[in-house]
Each structure stands twice: as C-alpha cells, then as structure tokens.
C-alpha positions in Angstrom: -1.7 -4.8 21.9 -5.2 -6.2 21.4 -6.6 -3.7 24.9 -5.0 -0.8 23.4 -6.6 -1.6 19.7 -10.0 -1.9 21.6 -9.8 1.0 23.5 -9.1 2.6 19.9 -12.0 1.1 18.1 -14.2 1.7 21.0 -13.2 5.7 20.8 -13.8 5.4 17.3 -17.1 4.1 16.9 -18.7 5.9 19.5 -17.5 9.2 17.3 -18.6 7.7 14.0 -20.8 4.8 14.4 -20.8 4.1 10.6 -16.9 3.6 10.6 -15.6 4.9 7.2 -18.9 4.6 5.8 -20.0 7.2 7.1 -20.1 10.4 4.2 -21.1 12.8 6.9 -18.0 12.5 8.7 -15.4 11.3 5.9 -16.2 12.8 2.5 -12.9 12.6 1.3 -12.8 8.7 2.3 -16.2 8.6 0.4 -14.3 10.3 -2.8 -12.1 7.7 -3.0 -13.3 4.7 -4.2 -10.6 1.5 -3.6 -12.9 -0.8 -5.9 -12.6 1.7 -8.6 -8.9 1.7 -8.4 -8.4 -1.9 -7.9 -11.0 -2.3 -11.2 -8.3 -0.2 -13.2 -4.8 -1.8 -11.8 -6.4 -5.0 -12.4 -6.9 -4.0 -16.1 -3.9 -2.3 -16.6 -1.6 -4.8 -15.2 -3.6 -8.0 -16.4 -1.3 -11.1 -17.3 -1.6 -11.2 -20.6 0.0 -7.7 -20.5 3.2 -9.3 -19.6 3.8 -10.8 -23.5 4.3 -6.9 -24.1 6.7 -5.6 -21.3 6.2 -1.7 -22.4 2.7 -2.3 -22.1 2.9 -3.9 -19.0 5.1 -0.8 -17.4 3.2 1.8 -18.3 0.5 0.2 -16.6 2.3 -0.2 -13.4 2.7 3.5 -13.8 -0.6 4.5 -14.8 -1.8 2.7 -11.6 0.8 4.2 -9.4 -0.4 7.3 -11.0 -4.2 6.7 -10.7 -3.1 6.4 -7.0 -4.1 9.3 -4.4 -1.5 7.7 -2.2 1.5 8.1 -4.2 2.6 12.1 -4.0 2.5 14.2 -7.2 6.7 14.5 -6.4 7.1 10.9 -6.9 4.5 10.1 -9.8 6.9 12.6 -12.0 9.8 11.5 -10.8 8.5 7.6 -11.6 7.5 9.0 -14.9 10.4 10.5 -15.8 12.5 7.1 -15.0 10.3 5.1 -17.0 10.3 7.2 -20.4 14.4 7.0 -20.0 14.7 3.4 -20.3 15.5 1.5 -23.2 13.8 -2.3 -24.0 16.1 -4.4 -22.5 15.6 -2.5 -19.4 11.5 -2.2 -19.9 12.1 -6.0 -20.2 13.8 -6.5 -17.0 11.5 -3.9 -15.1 8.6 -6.0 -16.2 9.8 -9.3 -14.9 10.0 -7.6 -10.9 6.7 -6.2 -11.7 4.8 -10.1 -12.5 7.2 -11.7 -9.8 6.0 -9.0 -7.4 1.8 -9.7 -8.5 1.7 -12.7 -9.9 4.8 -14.9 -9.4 7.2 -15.3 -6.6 6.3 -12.3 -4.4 9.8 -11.6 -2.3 12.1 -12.3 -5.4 9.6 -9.7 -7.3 9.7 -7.2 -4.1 13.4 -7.6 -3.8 14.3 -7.3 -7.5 11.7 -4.4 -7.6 13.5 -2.5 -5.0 17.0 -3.4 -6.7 15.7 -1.7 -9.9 14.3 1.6 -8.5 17.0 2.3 -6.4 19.1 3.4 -9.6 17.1 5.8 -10.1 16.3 6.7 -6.0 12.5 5.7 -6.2 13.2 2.2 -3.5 10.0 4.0 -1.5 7.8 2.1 0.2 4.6 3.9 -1.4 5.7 3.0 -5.1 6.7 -0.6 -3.7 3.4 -1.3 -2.3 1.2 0.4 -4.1 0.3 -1.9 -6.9 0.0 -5.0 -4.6 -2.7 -3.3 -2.1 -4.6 -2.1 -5.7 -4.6 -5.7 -7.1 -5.8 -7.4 -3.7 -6.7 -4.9 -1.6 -7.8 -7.3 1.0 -4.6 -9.3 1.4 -2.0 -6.7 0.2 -0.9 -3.9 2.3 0.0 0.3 1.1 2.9 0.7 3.2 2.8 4.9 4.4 6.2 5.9 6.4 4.5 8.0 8.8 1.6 5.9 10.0 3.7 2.6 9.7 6.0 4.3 12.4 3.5 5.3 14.4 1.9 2.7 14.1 4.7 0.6 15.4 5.5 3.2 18.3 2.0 3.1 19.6 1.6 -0.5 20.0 5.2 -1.2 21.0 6.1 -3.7 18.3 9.5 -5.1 19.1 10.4 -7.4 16.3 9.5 -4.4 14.0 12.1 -1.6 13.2 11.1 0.6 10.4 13.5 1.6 8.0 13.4 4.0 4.7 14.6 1.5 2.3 11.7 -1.0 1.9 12.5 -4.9 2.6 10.4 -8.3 2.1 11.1 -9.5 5.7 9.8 -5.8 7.3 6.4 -6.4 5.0 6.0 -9.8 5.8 6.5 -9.0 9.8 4.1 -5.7 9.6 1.6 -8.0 7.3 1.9 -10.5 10.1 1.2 -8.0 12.6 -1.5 -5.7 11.0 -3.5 -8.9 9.7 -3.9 -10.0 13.1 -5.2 -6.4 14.3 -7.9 -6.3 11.4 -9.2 -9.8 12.5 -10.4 -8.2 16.1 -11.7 -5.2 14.9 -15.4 -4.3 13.1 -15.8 -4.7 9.4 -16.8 -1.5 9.1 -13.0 -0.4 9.7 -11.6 -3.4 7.6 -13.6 -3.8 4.6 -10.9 -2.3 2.6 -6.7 -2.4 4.3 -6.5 1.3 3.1 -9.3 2.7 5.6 -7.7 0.0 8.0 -4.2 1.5 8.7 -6.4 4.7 8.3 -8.5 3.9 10.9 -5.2 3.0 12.7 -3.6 6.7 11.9 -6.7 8.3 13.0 -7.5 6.8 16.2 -4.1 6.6 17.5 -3.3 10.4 16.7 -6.9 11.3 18.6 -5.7 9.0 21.4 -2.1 10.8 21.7 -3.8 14.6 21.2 
C-alpha cells in the first residue's frame, strides 16, 4: 500500500507542486473553504443547542445543507423528512445527532442510521457529513465512489464496501485512511476532504 501511495503523491506533486493550494490549478478546491464550513456546523450544532432538539435538527440540516458534498437530491429529500416530524420524533432525532458529535459516537452512528432509514436517507454522505464539518481533521466524509475506488486500488481486504453505512466499515476505512495521511505531504492533508480528494484524483490519473 504505502509504494503505491508514493508513487501517487510523487505523480502528484510533480504536476502541482503546491498540492491543493495551489489556485492556478484547483479553483474550485480554492472556492471551497472547509474552515468556513466547519465555523458554521460548529455554530449551528453547538451543545447548548441540544436543550432545544428543533433547534438542534435544523442545524444538522442547515449544515448538511451548507455542504457542497451532499447532492441537491438528497438536501430536499432530508428537508422534506425533517419538516414531517412531530416533537417526540425531533426529540429522538436529536439524541443520534449529540451521541454521533459529542457523546458515544457508534451508538450515535448506529441510532442515526436506524432513524434515516425510515425515510431511505441511511447514506453515507448525510451520515458523515456533520462529523468531518465539526473535526475536519479526525472525522472522515464518506463518498461511495472514491471509498470504492479507493479500496479497489490499494487492495484492502478487510474492507468491503457496502451502501448501507455501518460503524465497524468507518472505523476500519478511518483506520486505514489515517494511516495513509500520516506518510503523505501536508500540503495534501491539511484538511481530510482534499485528502481522499487527493486520493480520487491521483488514483484515476494513475488508471487513465
């Protein structure tokens, strides 16, 4: 794994020398603006936020919505769950949420999951969106396409990607992409967004 991830980053860098900082080659990477988004999530789903769970869910959506991640599809589809639910269940949707940010992270992943699968929004994007904005550092965003391709390219057995998102397949890929970012230059990892970008980039260069 670590000689093809070097061959990669090697590739990379002699292409763009500045990594994602540079605004020449990656003007779209410029125009987003993680610290920006993590400033907001951070706001909107502050703790104290939690003693008023309607509050506290509409901003888990308005961060899933402030998200260029998430598709437009989903963010109406989310939207349109959310306005349909009734206290008690603004109540219970809150809970996942704090467990899943601020409190025991697999029961708040699992229970998360749980919840949005009544209304067919268990997607790994929603999932792991609000984690990766409120530590963008530790936290991963979790996108189908370069997850499997990323797992494809570097062969990783103990990894089997599946559509429905699970705590043990986070944990593993967490395991597995944290130890990728420590060998690489921080101009690729400063934020895990342009990481598995970085990742998506370089590998489909390398295939092509």
């Amino acid at each position: 794994m670590l000689e093809k991830l070097k061959k990669l980053e090697s590739e990379f860098l002699y292409e763009y020398p500045s990594g994602f900082r540079d605004e020449e080659f990656f003007p779209k990477i410029q125009k987003f603006n993680p610290q920006k988004l993590e400033d907001f999530a951070k706001e909107q789903l502050k703790k104290e936020n939690f003693q008023n769970p309607s509050l506290f869910v509409e901003g888990f959506f308005k961060s899933v919505q402030k998200s260029v991640m998430v598709s437009l599809f989903d963010k109406l589809k989310l939207k349109d769950a959310i306005t349909s639910l009734n206290s008690y269940e603004k109540d219970m949707l809150s809970i996942e949420i704090f467990e899943l940010l601020y409190g025991n992270k697999k029961d708040g992943f699992e229970g998360l999951v749980e919840f949005l699968a009544q209304y067919n929004l268990a997607k790994w994007t929603i999932i792991s969106v609000t984690p990766y904005c409120i530590n963008r550092h530790k936290s991963y965003f979790i996108k189908p396409t370069t997850t499997k391709m990323v797992i494809k390219y570097f062969e990783l057995q103990d990894l089997e990607y599946k559509p429905r998102p699970s705590f043990e397949f986070y944990e593993k890929y967490t395991k597995a992409l944290d130890e990728m970012k420590a060998n690489l230059d921080d101009s690729l990892t400063f934020d895990n967004v342009a990481f598995t970008s970085f990742l998506k980039i370089a590998i489909e260069a390398d295939l092509n």
